[in-house]
Each structure stands twice: as structure tokens, then as C-alpha cells.
ZALODO-775035 format. One record per residue (C-alpha): x, y, z; residue number from 0. Coordinates in steps of 0.02 Angstrom, whole numbers. Example, Ala and Ser with C-alpha at 12.3 -4.5 7.8 and 13.67 -1.06 7.14 Angstrom:
BEGIN
R       px       py       pz     k
R      615     -225      390     0
R      684      -53      357     1
***
This chain:
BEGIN
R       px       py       pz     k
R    -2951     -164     3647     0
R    -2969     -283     3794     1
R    -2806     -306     3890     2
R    -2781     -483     3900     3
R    -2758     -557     4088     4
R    -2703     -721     4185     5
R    -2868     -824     4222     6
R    -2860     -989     4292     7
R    -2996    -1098     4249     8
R    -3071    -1262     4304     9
R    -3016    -1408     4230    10
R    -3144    -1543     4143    11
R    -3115    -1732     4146    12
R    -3187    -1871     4012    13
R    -3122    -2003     4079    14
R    -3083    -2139     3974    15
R    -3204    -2304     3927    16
R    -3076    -2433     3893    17
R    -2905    -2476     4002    18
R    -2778    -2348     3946    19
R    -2668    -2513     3960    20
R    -2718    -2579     3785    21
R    -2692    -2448     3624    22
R    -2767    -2464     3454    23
R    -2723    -2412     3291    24
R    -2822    -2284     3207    25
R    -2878    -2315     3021    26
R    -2916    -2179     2904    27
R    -3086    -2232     2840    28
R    -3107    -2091     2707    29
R    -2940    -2139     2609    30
R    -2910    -2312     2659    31
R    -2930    -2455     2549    32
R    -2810    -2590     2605    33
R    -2922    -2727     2695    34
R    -2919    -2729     2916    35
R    -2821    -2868     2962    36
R    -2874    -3009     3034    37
R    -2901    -3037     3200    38
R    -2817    -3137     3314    39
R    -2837    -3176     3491    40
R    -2676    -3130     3591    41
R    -2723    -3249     3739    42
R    -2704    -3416     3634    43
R    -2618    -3393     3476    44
R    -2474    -3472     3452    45
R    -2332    -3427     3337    46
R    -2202    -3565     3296    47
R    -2013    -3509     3260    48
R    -1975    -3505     3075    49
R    -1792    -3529     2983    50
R    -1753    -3371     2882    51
R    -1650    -3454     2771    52
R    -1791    -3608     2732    53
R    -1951    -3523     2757    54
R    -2018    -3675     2825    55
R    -2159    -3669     2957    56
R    -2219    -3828     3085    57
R    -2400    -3870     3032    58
R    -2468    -3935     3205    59
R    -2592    -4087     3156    60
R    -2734    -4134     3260    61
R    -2709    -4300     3379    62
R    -2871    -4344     3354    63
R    -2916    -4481     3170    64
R    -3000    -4416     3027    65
R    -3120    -4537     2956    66
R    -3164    -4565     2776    67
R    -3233    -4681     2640    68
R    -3094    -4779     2557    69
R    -3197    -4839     2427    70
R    -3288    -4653     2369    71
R    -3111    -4602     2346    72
R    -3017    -4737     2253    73
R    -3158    -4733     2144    74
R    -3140    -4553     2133    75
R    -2952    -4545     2101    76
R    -3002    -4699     1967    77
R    -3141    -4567     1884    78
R    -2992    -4435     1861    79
R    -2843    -4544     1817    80
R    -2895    -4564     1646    81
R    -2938    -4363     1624    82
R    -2771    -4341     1705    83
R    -2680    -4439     1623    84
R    -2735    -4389     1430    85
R    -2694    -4206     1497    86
R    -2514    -4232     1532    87
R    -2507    -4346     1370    88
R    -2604    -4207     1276    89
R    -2591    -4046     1383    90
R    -2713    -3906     1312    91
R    -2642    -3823     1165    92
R    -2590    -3638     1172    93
R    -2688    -3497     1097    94
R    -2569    -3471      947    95
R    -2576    -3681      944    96
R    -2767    -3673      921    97
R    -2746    -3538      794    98
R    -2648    -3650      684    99
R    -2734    -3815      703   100
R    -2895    -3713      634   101
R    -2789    -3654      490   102
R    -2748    -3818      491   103
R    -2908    -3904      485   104
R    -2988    -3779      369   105
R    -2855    -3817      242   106
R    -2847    -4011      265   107
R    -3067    -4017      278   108
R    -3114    -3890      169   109
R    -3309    -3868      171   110
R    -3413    -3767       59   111
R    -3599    -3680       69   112
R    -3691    -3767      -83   113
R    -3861    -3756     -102   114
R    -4014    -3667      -10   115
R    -4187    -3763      -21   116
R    -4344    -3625      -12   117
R    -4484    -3728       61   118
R    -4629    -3615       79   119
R    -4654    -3671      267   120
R    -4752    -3602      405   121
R    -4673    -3468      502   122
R    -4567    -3535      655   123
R    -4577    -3685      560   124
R    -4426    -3826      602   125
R    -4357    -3950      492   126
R    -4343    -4140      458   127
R    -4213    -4213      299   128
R    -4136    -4386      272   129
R    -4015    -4438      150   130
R    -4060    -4574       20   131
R    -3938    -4684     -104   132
R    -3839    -4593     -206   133
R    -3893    -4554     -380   134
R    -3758    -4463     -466   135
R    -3594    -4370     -425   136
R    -3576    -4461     -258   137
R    -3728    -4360     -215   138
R    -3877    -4446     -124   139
R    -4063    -4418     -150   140
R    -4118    -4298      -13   141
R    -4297    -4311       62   142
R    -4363    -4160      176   143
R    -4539    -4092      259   144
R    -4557    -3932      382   145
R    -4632    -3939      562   146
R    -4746    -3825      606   147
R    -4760    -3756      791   148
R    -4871    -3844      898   149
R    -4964    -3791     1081   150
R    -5054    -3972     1068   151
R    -5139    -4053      952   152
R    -5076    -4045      759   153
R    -5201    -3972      649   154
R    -5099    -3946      483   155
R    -5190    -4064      383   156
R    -5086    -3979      214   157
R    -4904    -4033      238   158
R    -4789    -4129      135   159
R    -4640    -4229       97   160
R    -4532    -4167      -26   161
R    -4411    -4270     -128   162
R    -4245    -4158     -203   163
R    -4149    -4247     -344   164
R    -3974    -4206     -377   165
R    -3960    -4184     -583   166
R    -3794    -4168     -656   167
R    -3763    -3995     -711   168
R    -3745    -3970     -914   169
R    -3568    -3933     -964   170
R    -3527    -3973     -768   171
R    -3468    -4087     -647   172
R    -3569    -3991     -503   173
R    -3752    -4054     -480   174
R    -3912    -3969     -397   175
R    -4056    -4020     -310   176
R    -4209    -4013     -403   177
R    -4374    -4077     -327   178
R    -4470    -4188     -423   179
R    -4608    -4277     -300   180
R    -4703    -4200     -162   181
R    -4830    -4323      -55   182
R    -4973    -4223       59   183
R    -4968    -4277      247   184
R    -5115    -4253      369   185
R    -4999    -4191      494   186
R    -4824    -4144      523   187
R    -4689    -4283      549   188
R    -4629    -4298      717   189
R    -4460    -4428      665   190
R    -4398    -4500      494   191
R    -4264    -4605      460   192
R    -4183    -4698      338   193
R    -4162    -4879      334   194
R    -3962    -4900      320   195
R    -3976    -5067      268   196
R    -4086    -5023      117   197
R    -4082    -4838       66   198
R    -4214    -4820      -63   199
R    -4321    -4862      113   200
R    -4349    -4745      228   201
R    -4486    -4709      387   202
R    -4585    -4561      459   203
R    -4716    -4545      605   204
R    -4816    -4412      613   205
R    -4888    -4310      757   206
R    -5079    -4384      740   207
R    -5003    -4549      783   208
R    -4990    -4631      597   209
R    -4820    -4731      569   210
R    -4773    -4748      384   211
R    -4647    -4838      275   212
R    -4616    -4759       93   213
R    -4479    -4850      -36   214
R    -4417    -4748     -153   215
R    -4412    -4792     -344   216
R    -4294    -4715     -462   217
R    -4312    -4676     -610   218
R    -4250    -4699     -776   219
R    -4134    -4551     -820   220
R    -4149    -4448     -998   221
R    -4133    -4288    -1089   222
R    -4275    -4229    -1007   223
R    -4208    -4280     -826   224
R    -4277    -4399     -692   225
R    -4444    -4372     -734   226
R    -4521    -4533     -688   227
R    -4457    -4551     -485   228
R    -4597    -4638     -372   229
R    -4605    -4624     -192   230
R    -4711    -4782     -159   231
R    -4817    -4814       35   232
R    -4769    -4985       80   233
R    -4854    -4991      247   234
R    -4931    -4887      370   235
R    -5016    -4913      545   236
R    -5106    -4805      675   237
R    -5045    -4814      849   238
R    -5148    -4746     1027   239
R    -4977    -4711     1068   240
R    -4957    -4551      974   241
R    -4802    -4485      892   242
R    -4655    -4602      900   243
R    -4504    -4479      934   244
R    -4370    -4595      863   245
R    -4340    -4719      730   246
R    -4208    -4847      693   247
R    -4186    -5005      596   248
R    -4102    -5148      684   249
R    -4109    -5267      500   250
R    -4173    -5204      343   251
R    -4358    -5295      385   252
R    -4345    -5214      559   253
R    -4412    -5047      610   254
R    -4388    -4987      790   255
R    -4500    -4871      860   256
R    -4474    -4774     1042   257
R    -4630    -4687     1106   258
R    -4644    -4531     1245   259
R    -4722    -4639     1358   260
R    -4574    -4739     1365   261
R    -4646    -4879     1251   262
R    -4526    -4967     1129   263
R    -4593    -5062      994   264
R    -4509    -5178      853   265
R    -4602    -5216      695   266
R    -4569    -5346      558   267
R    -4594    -5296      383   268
R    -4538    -5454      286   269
R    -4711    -5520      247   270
R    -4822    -5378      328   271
R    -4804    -5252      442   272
R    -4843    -5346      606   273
R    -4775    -5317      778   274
R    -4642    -5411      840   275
R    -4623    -5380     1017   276
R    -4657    -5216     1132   277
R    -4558    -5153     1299   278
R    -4594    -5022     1408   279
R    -4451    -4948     1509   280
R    -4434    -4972     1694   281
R    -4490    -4856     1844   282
R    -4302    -4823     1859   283
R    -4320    -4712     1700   284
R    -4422    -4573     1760   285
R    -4404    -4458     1606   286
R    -4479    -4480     1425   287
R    -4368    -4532     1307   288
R    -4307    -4428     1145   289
R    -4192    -4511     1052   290
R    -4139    -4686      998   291
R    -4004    -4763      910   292
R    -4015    -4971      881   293
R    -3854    -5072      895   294
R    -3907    -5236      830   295
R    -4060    -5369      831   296
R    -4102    -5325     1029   297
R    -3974    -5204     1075   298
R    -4002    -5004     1058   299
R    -3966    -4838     1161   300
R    -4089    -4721     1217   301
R    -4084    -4532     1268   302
R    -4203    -4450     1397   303
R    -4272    -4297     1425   304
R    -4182    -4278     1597   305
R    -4020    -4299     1521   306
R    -4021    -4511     1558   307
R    -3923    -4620     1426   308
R    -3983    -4803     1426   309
R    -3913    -4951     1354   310
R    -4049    -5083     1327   311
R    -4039    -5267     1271   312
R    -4095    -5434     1279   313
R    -3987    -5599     1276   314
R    -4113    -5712     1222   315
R    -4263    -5751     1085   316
R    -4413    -5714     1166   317
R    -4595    -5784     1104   318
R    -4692    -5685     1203   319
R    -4751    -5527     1128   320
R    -4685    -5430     1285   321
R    -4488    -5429     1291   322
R    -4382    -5444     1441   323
R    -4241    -5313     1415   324
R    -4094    -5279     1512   325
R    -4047    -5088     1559   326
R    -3875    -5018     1590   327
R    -3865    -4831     1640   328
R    -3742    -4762     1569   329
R    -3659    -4581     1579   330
R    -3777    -4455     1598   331
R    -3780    -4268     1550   332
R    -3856    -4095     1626   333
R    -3983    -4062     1511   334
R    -4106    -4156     1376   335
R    -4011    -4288     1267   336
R    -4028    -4216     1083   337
R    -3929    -4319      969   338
R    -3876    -4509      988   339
R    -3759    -4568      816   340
R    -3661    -4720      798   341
R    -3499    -4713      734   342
R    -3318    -4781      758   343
R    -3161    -4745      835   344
R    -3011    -4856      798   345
R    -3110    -4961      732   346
R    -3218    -5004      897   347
R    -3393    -4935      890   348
R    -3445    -4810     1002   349
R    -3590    -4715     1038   350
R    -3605    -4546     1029   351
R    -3713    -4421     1133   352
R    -3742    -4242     1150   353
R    -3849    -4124     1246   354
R    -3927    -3964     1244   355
R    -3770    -3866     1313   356
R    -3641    -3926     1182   357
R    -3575    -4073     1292   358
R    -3562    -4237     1177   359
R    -3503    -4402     1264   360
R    -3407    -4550     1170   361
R    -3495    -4709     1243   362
R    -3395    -4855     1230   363
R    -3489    -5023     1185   364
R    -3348    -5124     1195   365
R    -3343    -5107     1414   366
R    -3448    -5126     1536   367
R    -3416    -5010     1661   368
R    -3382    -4884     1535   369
R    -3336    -4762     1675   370
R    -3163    -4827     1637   371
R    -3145    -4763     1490   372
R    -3242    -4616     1418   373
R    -3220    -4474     1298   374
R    -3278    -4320     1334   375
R    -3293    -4161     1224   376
R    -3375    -4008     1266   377
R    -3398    -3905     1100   378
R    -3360    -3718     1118   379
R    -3486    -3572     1124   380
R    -3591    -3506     1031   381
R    -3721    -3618     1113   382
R    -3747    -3800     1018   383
R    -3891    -3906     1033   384
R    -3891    -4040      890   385
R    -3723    -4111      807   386
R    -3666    -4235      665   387
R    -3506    -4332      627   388
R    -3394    -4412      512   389
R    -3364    -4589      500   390
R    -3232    -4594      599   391
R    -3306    -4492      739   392
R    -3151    -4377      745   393
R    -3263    -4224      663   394
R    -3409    -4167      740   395
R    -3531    -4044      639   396
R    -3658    -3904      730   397
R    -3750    -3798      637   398
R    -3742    -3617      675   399
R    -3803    -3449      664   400
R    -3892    -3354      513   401
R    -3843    -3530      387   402
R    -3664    -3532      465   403
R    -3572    -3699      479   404
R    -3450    -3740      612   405
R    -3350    -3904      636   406
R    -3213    -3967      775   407
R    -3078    -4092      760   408
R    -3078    -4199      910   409
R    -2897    -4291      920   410
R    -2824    -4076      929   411
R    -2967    -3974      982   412
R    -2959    -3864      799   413
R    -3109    -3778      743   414
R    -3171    -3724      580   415
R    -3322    -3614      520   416
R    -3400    -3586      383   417
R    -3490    -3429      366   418
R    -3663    -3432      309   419
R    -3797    -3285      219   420
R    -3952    -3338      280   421
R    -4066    -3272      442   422
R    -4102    -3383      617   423
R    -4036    -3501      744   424
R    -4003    -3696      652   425
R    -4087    -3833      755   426
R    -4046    -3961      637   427
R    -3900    -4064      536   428
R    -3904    -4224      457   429
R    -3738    -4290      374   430
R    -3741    -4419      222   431
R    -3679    -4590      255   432
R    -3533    -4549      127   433
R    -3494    -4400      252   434
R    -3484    -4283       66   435
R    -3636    -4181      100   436
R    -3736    -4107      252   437
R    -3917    -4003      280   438
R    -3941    -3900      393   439
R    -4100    -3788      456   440
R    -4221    -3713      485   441
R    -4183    -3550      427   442
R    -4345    -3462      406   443
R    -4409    -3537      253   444
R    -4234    -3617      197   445
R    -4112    -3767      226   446
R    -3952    -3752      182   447
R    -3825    -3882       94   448
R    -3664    -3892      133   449
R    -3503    -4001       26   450
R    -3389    -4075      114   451
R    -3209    -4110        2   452
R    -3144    -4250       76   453
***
């Protein structure tokens, strides 16, 4: 065992890299999780005295002015006023709120799935339907045609427009759709629409460029049904042009046409079908249009791919074949302007508009600057592209998944659904003029009816 002694040994210096005036707080960086604080420089901050029985602190202000644009932000605090102002009149309900005004709404608009319409279509197909005069039952007669997918040019030379019939049910008040006329097209239909001043009458273009006018003719009902229904070609035209993407009918002898390229044409069908006058939009309008909704004789609305919503019109009679048209921008949205319907509020028409993302704007017609007044009313997820309404405008309609219908209540935010058994996304609606019955699709081969008890 070594016998331990006394040994002095040399001592070793590291002498220190920073003043041994200044000492810093060690940090644990293994169990730490609290964030470092922040630093401050000791030389030139400042810190004010503060009252422990106020907690107030001095907020030192700079001497030096702050410029800024008067007019950007009274006419901001103008865009918000009216947004602010309908909040604290109408603050957002509360979840338990929203669960009874969809109770609610559900039992004061009931809707109902009624019938599902097998078209044999093409697969990925989409789908076109209008609503005719009603034949029976406060049910219209219901025309209809598929879409087929295109990359170009349309080479399905085989489709066709299909007219449904509602017949009265034997021993029933109910009534179903029966088709009773089919007419070939030599291509798909790119728009239809029915003439609301005249509902037997009704318009389609199709993708090849070809821009027809059909009447329908009812027929005499017996025991044996409605055999004897006509859909009869009034007039039809070929246009360079192409497709046009939306129709609308200004009078009963008008037909409105809105082209891709930004062309709008107006044709007069009292004698013949001539043209009455043709715009094209200005350079300002950089996007194609894709929807169209006409006013009155020289006033209508058009969507744009880009989102743009346009209020055209002219204040006089022009001779010349070439109109002179005023534009108004009005508000525009994010994404591609689906659906433009007219409809009412109050009383006071309005315009309504909704995009790709759900977001639907009430355009007032009545002002202006319509910045002044504007409804907005972004419709909840799942993800809605095309919408309908009532005649009011306080009910707007989107079709959902797998045949499902849902429907919101604007003046109260409720929401209602109506749950659906077929398969696929909807991309379609169209509501009746009575606001009774709606159609929506595609849903692989299928549309779907829905009843509306009002």
C-alpha cells in the first residue's frame, strides 16, 4: 500500500476570455423549454416608472409626422362600416344557435329526394336541364341532355335532348317523370335556357357552333297519357364564333347570346331569326366570359373567367348593327364566376353571383356604387361550385356529394341537408321558376329530383 505524502504541485491558469466584470446566466439546454428572453441593450434602454396600483405605462411617441392617405382610409373605414355595422345588429350566432336554426329551417323548408333520371350517358359525362311550363300538379315539363368530356373538338355526333313529362300517378296525387320525346344532336350542348317570358320556348347552342330555338307543343292528355307532345325547331343558325357559353332572353322575341371571345350578340325572332345588334367587350376585360344574366332590353350582367362581374348597358336605340355599351365593374371574386341568377330582395332586384369557392355576392341594381351596400355570403364547406335560389333570394341551393342536397338560409345563417343515395361530386342545379322542384347532377349516369314543400 503506498503511504500517501504532502506534494506540492504547480498550479495551471486558463485565464478567462470575457471581463469577469459582466456574469451570465447559464441555461440548461437538455431540459429547458421556456423560450431565451429577449434581448435588450443595457446602454440605451429606457424603463419608465409605472403606478402599481394603475398599471399604466407612458408610451413615448415619435416627434417626427406620420404621413398617410386620407382618402384610401375613409374609403376603407366606408368599405367596413356596413360589415360592421350588420355584425353588431346581427352578431354571429352561437354553436347551439346554429344548431337550432337548422332544426329550424329543416322543419319550416322541408325538402324531399324525388326522382332519379338514368340517362345512359358517356362516362364522366356532365349535365344540362331546364324547367318548362307546368303541366300538372304544379310540376313543370323538364328538358335534359348529357355532356360528354371534351380535350377539343366535339366529335359525339349521337347525343340527344330528352324531354321528361310529369304524369299524374293513378290512385295518387304524386306524379313522375316519364320521357316521351328524344331529338338527336350532332354535338353536345354547350348552354340552354328557357325563355321566361314564354316557357313552352326554350334555346340551346351546341359545341360545333350551331344555335337553336325549339318550342315545345303539348299535347292532348288521355287514358293512354301524353302521347302526342312535339318538340318543334323554330330556328337555327351557324356561327364562326363557336359555342355560345350563355343564353338569356331580354323579351320573349329576344335571344341573347355571350360568346368566349367576348362577343355578345342579340337576335330578333319576331319575323325571322335575324341579328339585331353585336358587341364585343372592351380591352379592360381581359378574361373570357362564362356566364350571363339579361336585365332588360340593353341591360345584362356578365361573369368572367378571372372572377370579373360586369354590368353592361346602353341608354339609347342604336341603328347601327354594332352597339355602343356602357361597362360598370362591379365586385369581383377570387376564382371563375359560375352562376349569375336574378332574383329579389325586399322587393328590389338584385343580382346574384357565385364562384368556384362557395363565395356568392348580392349585387344591388338599384346603386351605383354598389360598394355601399353589398351582401356577402360565403357558403360553408364541403366545397360549392354552382348554386340556385328561391324567389326571394333568402335560400340558396348547392348540390352535394353522392345525390345529397344542401340548402342555407341567408337572413340566420341555418343550414339544411338532405342526404342523398347516389355516387359522385354534383356540378349542377337548376330550380323551377315556382321554386317547388330542383335537378341536380351529374351523378354518373343519373340526375336527381328534388321537392321542395313550400
Amino acid at each position: 500500500m503506498d503511504v500517501l505524502s504532502h506534494y506540492s504541485s504547480p498550479v495551471i491558469e486558463f485565464p478567462a476570455t470575457q471581463p469577469l466584470e459582466k456574469q451570465y446566466a447559464l441555461v440548461d439546454n437538455c431540459t429547458g423549454t421556456d423560450p431565451p428572453p429577449p434581448s435588450k441593450d443595457a446602454g440605451t434602454a429606457t424603463q419608465e416608472k409605472q403606478s402599481m396600483a394603475t398599471q399604466t405605462e407612458q408610451v413615448w411617441s415619435s416627434d417626427k409626422e406620420v404621413d398617410y392617405d386620407e382618402r384610401a382610409l375613409a374609403k376603407f373605414l366606408r368599405n367596413i362600416y356596413p360589415a360592421v355595422e350588420r355584425e353588431l345588429l346581427n352578431p354571429t350566432p352561437l354553436v347551439e344557435e346554429q344548431e337550432m336554426n337548422q332544426s329550424r329551417l329543416e322543419e319550416e323548408l322541408q325538402v324531399f329526394t324525388y326522382q332519379k333520371l338514368e340517362m345512359g350517358a358517356i362516362e364522366n359525362s356532365i349535365g344540362l336541364a331546364i324547367w318548362l311550363s307546368v303541366h300538372t300538379n304544379n310540376a313543370p315539363v323538364l328538358v335534359v341532355s348529357t355532356v360528354a368530356p371534351h380535350d377539343d373538338w366535339c366529335e359525339h355526333v349521337d347525343q340527344q335532348l330528352k324531354l321528361f313529362i310529369p304524369q299524374r300517378m293513378y290512385h295518387s296525387n304524386l306524379v313522375v317523370f316519364t320521357e316521351l320525346k328524344a331529338i338527336p344532336l350532332k354535338s353536345c350542348l354547350r348552354s340552354l335556357c328557357t325563355n321566361p317570358f314564354n316557357k313552352n320556348m326554350f334555346a340551346g347552342s351546341t359545341m360545333d357552333g350551331e344555335l337553336f330555338v325549339w318550342l315545345y307543343e303539348p299535347g292532348r292528355s288521355g287514358a293512354g297519357g301524353d302521347t302526342s307532345v312535339d318538340i318543334k325547331q323554330l330556328y337555327s343558325f351557324s356561327s364562326t364564333q363557336g359555342a355560345a357559353v350563355a343564353l338569356d332572353w331580354p323579351k320573349e322575341q329576344l335571344l341573347l347570346a355571350c360568346y368566349g371571345n367576348g362577343t355578345v350578340r342579340q337576335w330578333d325572332l319576331s319575323r325571322h331569326m335575324s341579328l339585331e345588334w353585336e358587341y364585343s367587350l372592351p380591352a379592360s376585360v381581359t378574361s373570357e366570359p362564362t356566364a350571363l344574366v339579361a336585365l332588360s332590353l340593353d341591360d345584362f350582367v356578365l361573369g368572367t373567367n378571372d372572377g370579373g362581374v360586369y354590368r353592361c348597358w346602353s341608354t339609347g336605340r342604336q341603328a347601327t348593327a354594332t352597339k355602343k355599351i356602357q361597362v360598370q365593374p362591379l365586385r369581383r371574386h377570387r376564382f371563375m364566376v359560375s352562376t349569375l341568377l336574378r332574383t329579389e330582395m325586399e322587393g328590389n332586384p338584385y343580382v346574384l353571383s357565385c364562384d368556384l369557392s362557395g363565395q356568392a355576392f348580392y349585387h344591388d341594381m338599384r346603386l351605383a356604387e354598389e360598394d355601399m351596400a353589398q351582401v356577402v355570403v360565403q357558403i360553408p364547406l364541403p366545397f360549392k361550385n354552382v348554386i340556385a335560389c328561391s324567389r326571394n333570394g333568402n335560400i340558396i341551393y348547392c348540390p352535394a356529394n353522392d345525390g345529397a342536397l344542401e340548402y342555407y338560409r341567408v337572413s340566420d345563417g341555418a343550414h339544411g341537408h338532405v342526404k342523398g343515395a347516389l355516387r359522385g361530386r354534383g356540378s349542377f342545379i337548376r330550380s323551377s321558376d315556382n321554386g317547388r322542384w330542383i335537378i341536380t347532377g351529374f351523378y354518373g349516369n343519373d340526375f336527381q329530383i328534388f321537392y321542395v314543400e313550400l
